[in-house]
C-alpha positions as CSV (number, residue, x, y, z in Angstrom):
1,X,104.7,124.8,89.3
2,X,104.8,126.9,86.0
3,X,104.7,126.1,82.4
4,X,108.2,126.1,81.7
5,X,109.0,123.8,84.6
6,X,106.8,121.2,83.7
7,X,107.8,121.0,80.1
8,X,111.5,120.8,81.6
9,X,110.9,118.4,84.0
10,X,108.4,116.4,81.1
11,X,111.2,116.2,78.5
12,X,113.9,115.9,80.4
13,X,115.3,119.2,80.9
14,X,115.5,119.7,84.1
15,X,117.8,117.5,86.5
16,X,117.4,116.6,89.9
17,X,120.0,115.1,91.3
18,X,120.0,112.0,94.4
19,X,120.3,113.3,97.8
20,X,123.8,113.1,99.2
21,X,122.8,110.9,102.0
22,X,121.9,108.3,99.1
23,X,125.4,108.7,97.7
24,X,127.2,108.4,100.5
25,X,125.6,105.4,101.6
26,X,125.6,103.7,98.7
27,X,130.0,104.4,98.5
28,X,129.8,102.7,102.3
29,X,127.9,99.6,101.0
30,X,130.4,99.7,97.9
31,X,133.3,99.7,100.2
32,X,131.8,97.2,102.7
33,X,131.5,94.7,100.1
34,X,135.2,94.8,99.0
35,X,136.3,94.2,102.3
36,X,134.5,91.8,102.9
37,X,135.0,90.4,99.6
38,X,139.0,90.4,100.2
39,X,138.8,89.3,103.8
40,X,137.4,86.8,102.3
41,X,139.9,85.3,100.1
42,X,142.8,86.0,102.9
43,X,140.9,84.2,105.3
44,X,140.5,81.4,102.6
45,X,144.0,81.0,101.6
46,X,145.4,81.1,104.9
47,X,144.5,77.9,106.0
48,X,144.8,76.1,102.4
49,X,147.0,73.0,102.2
50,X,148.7,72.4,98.9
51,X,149.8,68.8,98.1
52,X,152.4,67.0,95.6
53,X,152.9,63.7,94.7
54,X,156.6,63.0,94.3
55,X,156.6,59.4,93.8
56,X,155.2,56.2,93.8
57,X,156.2,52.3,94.2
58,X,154.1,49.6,92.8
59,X,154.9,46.8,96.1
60,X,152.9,43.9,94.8
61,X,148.9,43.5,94.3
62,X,147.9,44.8,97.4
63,X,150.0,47.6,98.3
64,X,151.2,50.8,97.2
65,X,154.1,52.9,98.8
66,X,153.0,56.6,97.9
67,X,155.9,59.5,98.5
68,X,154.3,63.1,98.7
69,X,154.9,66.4,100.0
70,X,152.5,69.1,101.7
71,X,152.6,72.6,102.5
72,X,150.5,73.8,105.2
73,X,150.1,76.2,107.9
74,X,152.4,75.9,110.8
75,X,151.2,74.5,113.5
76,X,147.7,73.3,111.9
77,X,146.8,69.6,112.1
78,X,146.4,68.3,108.4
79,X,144.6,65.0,106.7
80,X,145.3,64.1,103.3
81,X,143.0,61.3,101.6
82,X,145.5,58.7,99.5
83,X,144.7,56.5,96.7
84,X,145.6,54.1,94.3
85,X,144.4,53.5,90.8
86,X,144.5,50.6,88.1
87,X,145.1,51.0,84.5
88,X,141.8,52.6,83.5
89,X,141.8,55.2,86.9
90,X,139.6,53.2,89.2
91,X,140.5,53.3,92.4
92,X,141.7,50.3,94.0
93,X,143.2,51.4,97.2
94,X,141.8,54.8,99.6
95,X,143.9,55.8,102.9
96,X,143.2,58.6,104.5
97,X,145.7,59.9,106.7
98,X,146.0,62.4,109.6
99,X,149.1,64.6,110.2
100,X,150.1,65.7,113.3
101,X,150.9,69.5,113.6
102,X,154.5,70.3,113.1
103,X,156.5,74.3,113.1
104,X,157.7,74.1,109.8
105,X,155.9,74.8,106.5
106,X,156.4,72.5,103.9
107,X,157.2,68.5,105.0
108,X,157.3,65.2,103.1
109,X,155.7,61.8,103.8
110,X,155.8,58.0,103.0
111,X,152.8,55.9,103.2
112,X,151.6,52.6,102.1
113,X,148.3,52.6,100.7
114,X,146.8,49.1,100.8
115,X,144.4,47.7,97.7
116,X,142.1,45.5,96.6
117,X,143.6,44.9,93.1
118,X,147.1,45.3,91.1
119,X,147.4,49.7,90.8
120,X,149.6,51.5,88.2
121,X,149.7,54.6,90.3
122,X,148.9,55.8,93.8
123,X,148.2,59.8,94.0
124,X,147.2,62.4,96.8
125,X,143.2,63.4,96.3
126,X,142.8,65.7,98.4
127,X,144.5,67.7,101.1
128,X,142.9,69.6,104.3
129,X,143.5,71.3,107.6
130,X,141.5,69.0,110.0
């Protein structure tokens, strides 16, 4: 090595750049993580239930009628966890109930939720392909 190219490569003068192996394999592990990143998040939302409540009825002390609606995949088997709550939110009433696969997307439901004290609401928790 001369002089000159080690007072270049000393102070930054000289440039060597990455092999082009290095490049193109780090682009494929760039790639392979945004695919797998998105298949991800398809994969995820295709088997995502969504629930609403779309109405309640207070009974008497020990029961709550609970009107809600779902949207879930066709053809997937769903349970949704029910409850009912007093007037500062505890819950006074769980049901946890399992839905039988239908064809069409979106269907509504009535169930009575029993409790253990007088509730001011009843609510869907939570909502899951099963």
């Amino acid at each position: 090595m001369t002089t000159q190219q080690m007072l270049d490569e000393r102070y930054g003068r000289s440039r060597r750049g990455a092999p082009r192996w290095v490049v193109v394999a780090a682009i494929a592990v760039a790639v392979a993580v945004v695919v797998a990143f998105a298949w991800m998040t398809v994969a995820g939302s295709l088997s995502s239930v969504d629930s609403d409540t779309t109405g309640f009825q207070i009974v008497d002390e020990h029961s709550v009628v609970l009107e809600f609606q779902i949207s879930a995949p066709a053809g997937a088997s769903v349970a949704c966890a029910l409850e009912a709550q007093d007037v500062e939110h505890g819950v006074v009433g769980w049901k946890v109930v399992e839905i039988e696969p239908s064809d069409t997307h979106a269907r509504a439901f009535r169930e009575t939720i029993p409790t253990v004290a007088e509730a001011t609401t009843g609510l869907v928790n939570s909502c899951w392909v099963s």
